[in-house]
C-alpha positions as CSV (number, residue, x, y, z in Angstrom):
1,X,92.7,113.2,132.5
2,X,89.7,115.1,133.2
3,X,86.8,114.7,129.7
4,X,85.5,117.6,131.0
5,X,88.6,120.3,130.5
6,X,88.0,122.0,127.3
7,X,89.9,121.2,124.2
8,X,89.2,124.7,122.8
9,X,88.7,127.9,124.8
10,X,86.4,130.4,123.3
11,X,88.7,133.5,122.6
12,X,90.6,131.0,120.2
13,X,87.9,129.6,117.8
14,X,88.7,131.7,115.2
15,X,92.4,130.6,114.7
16,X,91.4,127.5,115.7
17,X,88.6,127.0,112.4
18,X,91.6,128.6,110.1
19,X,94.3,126.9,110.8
20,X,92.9,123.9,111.3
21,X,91.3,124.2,107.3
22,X,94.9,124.4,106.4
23,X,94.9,120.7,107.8
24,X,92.4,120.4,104.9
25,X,94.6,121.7,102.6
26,X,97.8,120.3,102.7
27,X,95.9,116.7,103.0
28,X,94.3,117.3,99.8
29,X,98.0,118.0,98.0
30,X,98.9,114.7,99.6
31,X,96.4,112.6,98.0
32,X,95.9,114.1,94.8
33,X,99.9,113.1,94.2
34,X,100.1,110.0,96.2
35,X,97.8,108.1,92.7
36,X,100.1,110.4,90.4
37,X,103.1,107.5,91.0
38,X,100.6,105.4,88.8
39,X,99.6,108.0,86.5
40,X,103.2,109.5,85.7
41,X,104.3,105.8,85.3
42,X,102.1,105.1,82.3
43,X,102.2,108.5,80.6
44,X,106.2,109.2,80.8
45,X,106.6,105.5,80.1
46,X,108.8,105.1,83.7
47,X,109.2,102.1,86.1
48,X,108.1,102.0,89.5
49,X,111.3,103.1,90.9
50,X,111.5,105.9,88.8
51,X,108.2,106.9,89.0
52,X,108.4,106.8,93.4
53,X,111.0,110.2,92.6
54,X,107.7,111.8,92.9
55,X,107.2,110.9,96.4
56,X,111.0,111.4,97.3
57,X,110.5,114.9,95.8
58,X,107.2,115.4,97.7
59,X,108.4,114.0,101.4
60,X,112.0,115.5,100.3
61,X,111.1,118.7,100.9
62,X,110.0,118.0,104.1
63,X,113.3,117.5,105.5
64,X,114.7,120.0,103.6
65,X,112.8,123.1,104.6
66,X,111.1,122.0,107.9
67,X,114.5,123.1,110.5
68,X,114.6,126.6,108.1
69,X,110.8,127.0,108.9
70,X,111.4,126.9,113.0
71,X,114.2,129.4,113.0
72,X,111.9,131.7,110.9
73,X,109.3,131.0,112.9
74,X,111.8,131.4,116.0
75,X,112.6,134.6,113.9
76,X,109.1,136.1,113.3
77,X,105.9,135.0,114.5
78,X,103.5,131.5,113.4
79,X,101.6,133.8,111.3
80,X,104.7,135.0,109.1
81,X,105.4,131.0,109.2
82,X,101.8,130.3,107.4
83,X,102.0,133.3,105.3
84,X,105.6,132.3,103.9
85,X,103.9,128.6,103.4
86,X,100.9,129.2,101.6
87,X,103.1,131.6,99.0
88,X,105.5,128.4,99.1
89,X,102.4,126.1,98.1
90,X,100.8,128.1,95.7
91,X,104.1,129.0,93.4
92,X,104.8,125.0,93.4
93,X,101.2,124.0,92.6
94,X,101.1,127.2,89.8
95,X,104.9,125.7,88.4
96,X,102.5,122.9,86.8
97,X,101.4,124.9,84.1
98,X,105.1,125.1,82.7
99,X,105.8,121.6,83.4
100,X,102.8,120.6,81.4
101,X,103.9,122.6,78.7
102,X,107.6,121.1,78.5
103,X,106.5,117.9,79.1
104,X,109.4,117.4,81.3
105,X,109.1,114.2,84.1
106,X,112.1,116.1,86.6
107,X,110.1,120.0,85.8
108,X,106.8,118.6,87.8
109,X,109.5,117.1,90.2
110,X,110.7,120.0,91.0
111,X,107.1,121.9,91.3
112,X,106.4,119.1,94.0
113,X,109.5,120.0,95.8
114,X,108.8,123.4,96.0
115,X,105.1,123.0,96.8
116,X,106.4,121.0,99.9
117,X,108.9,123.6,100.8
118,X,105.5,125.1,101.8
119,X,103.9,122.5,103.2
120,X,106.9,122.0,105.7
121,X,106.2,125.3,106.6
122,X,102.7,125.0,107.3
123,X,103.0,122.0,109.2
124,X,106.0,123.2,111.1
125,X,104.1,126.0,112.4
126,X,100.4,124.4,112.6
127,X,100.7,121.6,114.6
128,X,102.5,123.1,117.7
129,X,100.7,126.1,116.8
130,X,97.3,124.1,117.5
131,X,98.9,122.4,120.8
132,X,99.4,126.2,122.2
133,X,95.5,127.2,122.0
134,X,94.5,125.7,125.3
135,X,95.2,123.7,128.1
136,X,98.3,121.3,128.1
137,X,95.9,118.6,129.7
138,X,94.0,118.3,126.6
139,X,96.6,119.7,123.6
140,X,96.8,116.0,122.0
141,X,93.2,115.9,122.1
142,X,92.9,119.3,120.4
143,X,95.2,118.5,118.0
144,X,94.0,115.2,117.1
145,X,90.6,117.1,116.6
146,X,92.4,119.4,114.4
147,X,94.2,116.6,112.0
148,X,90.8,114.8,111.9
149,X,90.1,117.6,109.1
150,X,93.1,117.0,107.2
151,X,91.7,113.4,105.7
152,X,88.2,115.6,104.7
153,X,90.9,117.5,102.5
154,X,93.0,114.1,101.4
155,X,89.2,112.1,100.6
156,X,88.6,115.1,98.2
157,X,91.8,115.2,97.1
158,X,91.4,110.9,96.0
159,X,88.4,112.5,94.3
160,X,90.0,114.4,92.3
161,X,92.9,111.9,91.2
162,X,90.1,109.1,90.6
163,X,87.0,111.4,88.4
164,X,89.5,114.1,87.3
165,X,92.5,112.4,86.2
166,X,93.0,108.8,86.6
167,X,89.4,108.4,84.9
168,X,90.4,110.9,81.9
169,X,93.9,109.6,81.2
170,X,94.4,108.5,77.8
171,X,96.9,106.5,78.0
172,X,94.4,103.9,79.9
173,X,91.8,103.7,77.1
174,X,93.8,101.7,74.4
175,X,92.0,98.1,73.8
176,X,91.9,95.4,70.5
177,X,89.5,94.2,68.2
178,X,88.7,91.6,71.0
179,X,88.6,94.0,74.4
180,X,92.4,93.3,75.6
181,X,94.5,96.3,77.1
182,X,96.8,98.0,74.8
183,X,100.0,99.0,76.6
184,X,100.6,102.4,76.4
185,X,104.4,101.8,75.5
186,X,103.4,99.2,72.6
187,X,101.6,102.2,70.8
188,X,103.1,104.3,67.5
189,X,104.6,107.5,68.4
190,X,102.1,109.5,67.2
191,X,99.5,108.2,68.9
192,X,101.9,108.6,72.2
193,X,102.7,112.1,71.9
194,X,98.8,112.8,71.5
195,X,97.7,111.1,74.3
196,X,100.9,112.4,76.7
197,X,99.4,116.1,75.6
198,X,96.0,115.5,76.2
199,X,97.3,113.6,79.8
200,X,99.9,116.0,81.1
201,X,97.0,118.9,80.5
202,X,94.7,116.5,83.4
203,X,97.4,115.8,85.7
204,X,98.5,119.5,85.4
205,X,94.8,121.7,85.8
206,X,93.8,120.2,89.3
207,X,97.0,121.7,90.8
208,X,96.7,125.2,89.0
209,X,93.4,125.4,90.5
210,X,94.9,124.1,93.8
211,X,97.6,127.1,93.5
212,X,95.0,129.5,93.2
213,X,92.5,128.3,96.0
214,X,96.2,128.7,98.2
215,X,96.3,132.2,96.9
216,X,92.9,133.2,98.2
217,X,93.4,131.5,101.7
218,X,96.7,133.8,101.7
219,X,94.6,136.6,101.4
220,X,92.4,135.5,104.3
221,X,94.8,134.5,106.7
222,X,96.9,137.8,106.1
223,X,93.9,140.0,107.1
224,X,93.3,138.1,110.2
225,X,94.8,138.8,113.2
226,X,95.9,135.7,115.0
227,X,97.8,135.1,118.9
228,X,101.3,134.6,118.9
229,X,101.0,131.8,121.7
230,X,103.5,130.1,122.7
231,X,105.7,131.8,120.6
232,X,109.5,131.8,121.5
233,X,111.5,134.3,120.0
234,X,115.0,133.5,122.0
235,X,115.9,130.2,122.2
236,X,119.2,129.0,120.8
237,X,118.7,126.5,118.5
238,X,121.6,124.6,119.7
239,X,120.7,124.5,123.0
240,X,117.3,123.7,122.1
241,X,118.7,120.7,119.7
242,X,120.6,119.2,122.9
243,X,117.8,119.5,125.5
244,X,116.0,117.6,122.6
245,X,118.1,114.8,122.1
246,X,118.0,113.9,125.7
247,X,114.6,114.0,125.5
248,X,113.8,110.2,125.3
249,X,110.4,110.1,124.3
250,X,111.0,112.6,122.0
251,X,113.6,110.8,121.0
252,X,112.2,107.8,120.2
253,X,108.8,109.8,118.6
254,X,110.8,110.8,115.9
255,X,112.0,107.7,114.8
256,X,108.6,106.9,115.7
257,X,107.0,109.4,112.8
258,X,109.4,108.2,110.4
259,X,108.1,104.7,110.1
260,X,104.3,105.9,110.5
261,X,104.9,108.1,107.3
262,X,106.7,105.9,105.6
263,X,103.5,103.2,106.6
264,X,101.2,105.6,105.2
265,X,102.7,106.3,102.0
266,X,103.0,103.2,101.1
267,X,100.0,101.7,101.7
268,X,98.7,104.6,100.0
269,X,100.8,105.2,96.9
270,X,101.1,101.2,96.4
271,X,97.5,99.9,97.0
272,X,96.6,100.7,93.2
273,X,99.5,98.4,92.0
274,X,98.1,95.8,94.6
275,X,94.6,96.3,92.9
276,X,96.2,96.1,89.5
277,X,97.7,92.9,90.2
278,X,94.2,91.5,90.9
279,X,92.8,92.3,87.6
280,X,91.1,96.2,88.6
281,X,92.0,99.3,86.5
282,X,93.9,102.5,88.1
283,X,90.8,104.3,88.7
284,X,89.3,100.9,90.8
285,X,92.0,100.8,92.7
286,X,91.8,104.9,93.7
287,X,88.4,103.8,94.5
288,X,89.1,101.2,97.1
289,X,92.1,104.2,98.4
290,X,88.9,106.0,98.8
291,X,87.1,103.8,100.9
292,X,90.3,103.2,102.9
293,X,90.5,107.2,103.4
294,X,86.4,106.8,104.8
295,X,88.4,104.4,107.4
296,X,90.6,106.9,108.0
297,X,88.9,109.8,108.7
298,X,86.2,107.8,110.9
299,X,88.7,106.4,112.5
300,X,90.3,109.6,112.9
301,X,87.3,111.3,114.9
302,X,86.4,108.0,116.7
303,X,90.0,108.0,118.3
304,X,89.8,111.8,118.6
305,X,87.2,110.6,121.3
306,X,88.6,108.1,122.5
307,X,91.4,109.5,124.0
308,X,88.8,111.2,126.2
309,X,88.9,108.4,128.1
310,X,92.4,106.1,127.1
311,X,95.8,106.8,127.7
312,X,97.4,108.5,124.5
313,X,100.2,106.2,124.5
314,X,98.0,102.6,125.4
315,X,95.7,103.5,122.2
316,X,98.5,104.0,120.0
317,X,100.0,100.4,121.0
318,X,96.4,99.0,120.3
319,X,95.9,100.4,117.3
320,X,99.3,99.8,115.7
321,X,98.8,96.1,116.9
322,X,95.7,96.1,115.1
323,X,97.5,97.3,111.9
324,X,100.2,94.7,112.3
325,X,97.6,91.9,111.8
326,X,95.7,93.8,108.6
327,X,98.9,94.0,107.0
328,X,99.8,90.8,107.5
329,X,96.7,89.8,105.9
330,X,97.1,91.9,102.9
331,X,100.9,89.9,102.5
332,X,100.1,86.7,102.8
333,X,96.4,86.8,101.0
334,X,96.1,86.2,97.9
335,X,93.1,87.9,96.2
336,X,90.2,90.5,96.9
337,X,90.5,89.6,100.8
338,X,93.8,90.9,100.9
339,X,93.2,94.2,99.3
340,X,90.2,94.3,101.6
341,X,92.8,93.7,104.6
342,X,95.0,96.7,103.2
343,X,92.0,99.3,102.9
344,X,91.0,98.1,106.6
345,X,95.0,98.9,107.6
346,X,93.8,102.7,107.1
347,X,91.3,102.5,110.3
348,X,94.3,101.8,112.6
349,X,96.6,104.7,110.8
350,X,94.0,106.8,111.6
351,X,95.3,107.9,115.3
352,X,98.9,107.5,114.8
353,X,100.0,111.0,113.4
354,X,99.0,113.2,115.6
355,X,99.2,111.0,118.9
356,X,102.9,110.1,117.8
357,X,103.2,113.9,117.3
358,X,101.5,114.8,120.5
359,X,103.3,112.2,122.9
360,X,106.6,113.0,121.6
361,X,106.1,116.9,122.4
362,X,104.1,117.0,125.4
363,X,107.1,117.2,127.8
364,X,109.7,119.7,125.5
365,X,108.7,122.8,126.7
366,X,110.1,125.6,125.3
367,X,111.5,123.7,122.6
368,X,108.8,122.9,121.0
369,X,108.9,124.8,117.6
370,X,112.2,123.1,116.8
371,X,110.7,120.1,118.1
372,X,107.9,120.4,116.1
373,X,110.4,121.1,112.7
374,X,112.2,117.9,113.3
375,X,108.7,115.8,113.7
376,X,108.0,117.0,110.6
377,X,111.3,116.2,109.1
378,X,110.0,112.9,110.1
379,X,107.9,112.8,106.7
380,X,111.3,111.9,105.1
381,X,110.2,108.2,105.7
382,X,107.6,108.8,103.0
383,X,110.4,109.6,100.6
384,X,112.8,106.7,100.8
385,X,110.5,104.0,102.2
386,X,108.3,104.2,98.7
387,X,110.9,103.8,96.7
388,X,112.5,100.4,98.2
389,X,109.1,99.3,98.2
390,X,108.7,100.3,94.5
391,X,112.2,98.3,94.1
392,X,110.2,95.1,95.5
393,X,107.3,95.7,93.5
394,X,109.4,95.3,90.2
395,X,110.9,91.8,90.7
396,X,107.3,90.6,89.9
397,X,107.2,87.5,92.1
398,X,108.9,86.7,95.4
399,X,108.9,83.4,96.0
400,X,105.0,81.6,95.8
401,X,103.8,85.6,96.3
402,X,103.3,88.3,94.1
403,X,105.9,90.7,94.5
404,X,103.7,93.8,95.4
405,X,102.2,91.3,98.5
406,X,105.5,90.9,99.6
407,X,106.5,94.5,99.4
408,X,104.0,95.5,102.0
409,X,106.6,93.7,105.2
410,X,108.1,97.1,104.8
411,X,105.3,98.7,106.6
412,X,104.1,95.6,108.4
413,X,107.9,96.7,110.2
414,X,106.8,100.5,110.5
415,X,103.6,99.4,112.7
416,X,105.7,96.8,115.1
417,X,108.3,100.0,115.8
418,X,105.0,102.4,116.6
419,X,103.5,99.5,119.1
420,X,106.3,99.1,120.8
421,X,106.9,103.2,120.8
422,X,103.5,102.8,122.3
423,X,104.4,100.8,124.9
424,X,107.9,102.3,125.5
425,X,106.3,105.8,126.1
426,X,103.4,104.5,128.4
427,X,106.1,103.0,130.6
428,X,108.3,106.4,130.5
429,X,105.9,109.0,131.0
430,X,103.8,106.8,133.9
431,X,106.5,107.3,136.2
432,X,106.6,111.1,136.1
């Protein structure tokens, strides 16, 4: 590996600052809904489980749309893919005005779906898109670069959720004569339809100004004119599909992805119960969700350097081993030291995305843009994985441990799979 090969070539800065923004942007749709499991709980009166059918709508459509996205890539060109996603993205983040309206729990489900139907698109297309615009030597590198902007977009996006929504919901700001908590569910009707209006309004206006903000970079991207590189208009997607599976470290990546999404979600989505259990309100847990997204992103560029000098795969083992022993601390501690050992979890997600992503394509050739779909159809792990976790969550105690400790062996599982993915392709890939 040579630190000195460029990770982007002049002639492609342009696309290169573009797409890479829509890193931005699809991270900040991620973490404005990840805190919106908390927030649709309380206003729609809905358990955990139920509530989590936003995340299985959100990563859902992933799965669904992601192989449709390569063969229209395959079909057309990456910019056609990005154009098609950002129209995608912008109807499902618009669809919230109407949901608000009809005050419907499975409407908003279905503007999530949608708005990921886009998303799958963008990702589809951006990620192998950004491996294309230089050398092969340093494509992880430039794409871990890339995906260290998408955390800007999900910090402001926690921003949002914490001062624009979970700080102006209603439903939070019932107390007694004496300064106890009202629940929400123990209030009159009246009182509940009131504050569900007022609620559903905030949850609803970030996205509608999300939806337009979409709209604009549509605009932008459609008037420039970007390189079609890489770009493989006749493969056989059948073909391409059995190449893949033989691939082994591909193989193995996208089992790989699914249990770092699914990690990710969940320590995402589920660290404001965790604070709630200790005594904090919605919007002080979002704030410690915060801090674990400053982890993130620093540990995002720090890695992004890193890798300068340290084997992609060796890193990846490291830092998954270091998230094996911060999970286990936020299981097994009781109090504010294990929350602070779930937040720290976030520095050692910080490399895993895009290194997983980056490993498992670096030897598929020409089949990358499928490749590429089915990494992304990956992100299903974020829809089901949630929702057993939820079902943990609910039996309130597990033995001497609070149930929503316990619930967190689900992705203290996730990060022993991506070390020993580490290790598995560090062995493979030395040999060639």
């Amino acid at each position: 590996m040579n630190p000195q090969t460029k990770v982007i070539e002049k002639r492609y800065i342009v696309p290169f600052v573009l797409i890479t923004s829509l890193f931005a942007l699809w991270g900040f749709a991620n973490d404005i809904t990840n805190p919106m499991v908390a927030a649709f709980k309380t206003v729609m009166e809905l358990s955990n489980t139920k509530a989590t059918l936003i995340q299985l709508a959100f990563y859902g459509g992933y799965t669904t749309m992601a192989i449709p996205a390569a063969l229209f890539i395959q079909k057309y060109s990456y910019k056609k893919g990005v154009l098609l996603g950002l129209g995608l993205y912008a109807l499902g983040a618009l669809l919230f005005f109407p949901a608000a309206h009809y005050q419907m729990f499975g409407f908003f489900v279905v503007s999530l779906y949608v708005l990921t139907f886009g998303l799958a698109f963008l990702e589809t297309t951006c990620n192998p898109f950004i491996l294309s615009l230089g050398s092969k030597e340093t494509a992880t590198r430039r794409l871990n670069f890339a995906q260290s902007f998408n955390p800007l977009g999900s910090f402001l996006g926690m921003i949002v959720a914490a001062k624009f929504v979970l700080a102006n919901l209603n439903a939070d700001k019932h107390f007694d004569s004496v300064g106890n908590k009202i629940a929400f569910s123990s209030l009159d009707e009246s009182t509940k339809a009131l504050d569900r209006l007022h609620d559903l309004a905030v949850i609803r206006d970030p996205y509608v100004a999300l939806g337009l903000v979409v709209l604009a970079m549509f605009v932008v991207i459609a008037i420039i004119k970007m390189p079609d590189t890489a770009h493989q208009k006749d493969i056989k997607p059948l073909h391409s599909m059995k190449r893949l599976i033989h691939n082994k470290v591909y193989r193995a990546g996208v089992i790989t992805q699914i249990a770092y999404v699914a990690a990710q979600i969940m320590c995402w989505t589920f660290i404001i119960q965790y604070s709630e259990n200790l005594g904090l309100s919605k919007e002080a847990g979002q704030y410690h969700n915060m801090v674990a997204m400053g982890l993130f992103i620093t540990g995002r560029f720090a890695s992004s350097y890193l890798l300068k000098y340290v084997n992609a795969s060796k890193l990846l083992m490291w830092f998954a081993i270091g998230g094996i022993v911060t999970i286990t601390g936020a299981i097994f501690i009781v109090g504010l030291p294990g929350l602070y050992c779930l937040v720290a979890t976030s520095l050692f997600m910080s490399l895993m995305f895009p290194t997983i992503y980056g490993i498992a394509l670096g030897n598929v050739g020409q089949d990358i843009t499928l490749g590429s779909a089915e990494l992304v159809m990956a992100i299903v792990g974020g829809a089901i994985m949630p929702m057993l976790q939820a079902m943990v969550i609910d039996l309130g105690t597990v033995g001497n441990l609070p149930a929503v400790n316990v619930s967190f062996a689900l992705p203290l599982m996730c990060f022993v799979v991506i070390a020993i993915y580490g290790k598995y392709s560090y062995r493979i890939l030395a040999k060639r």
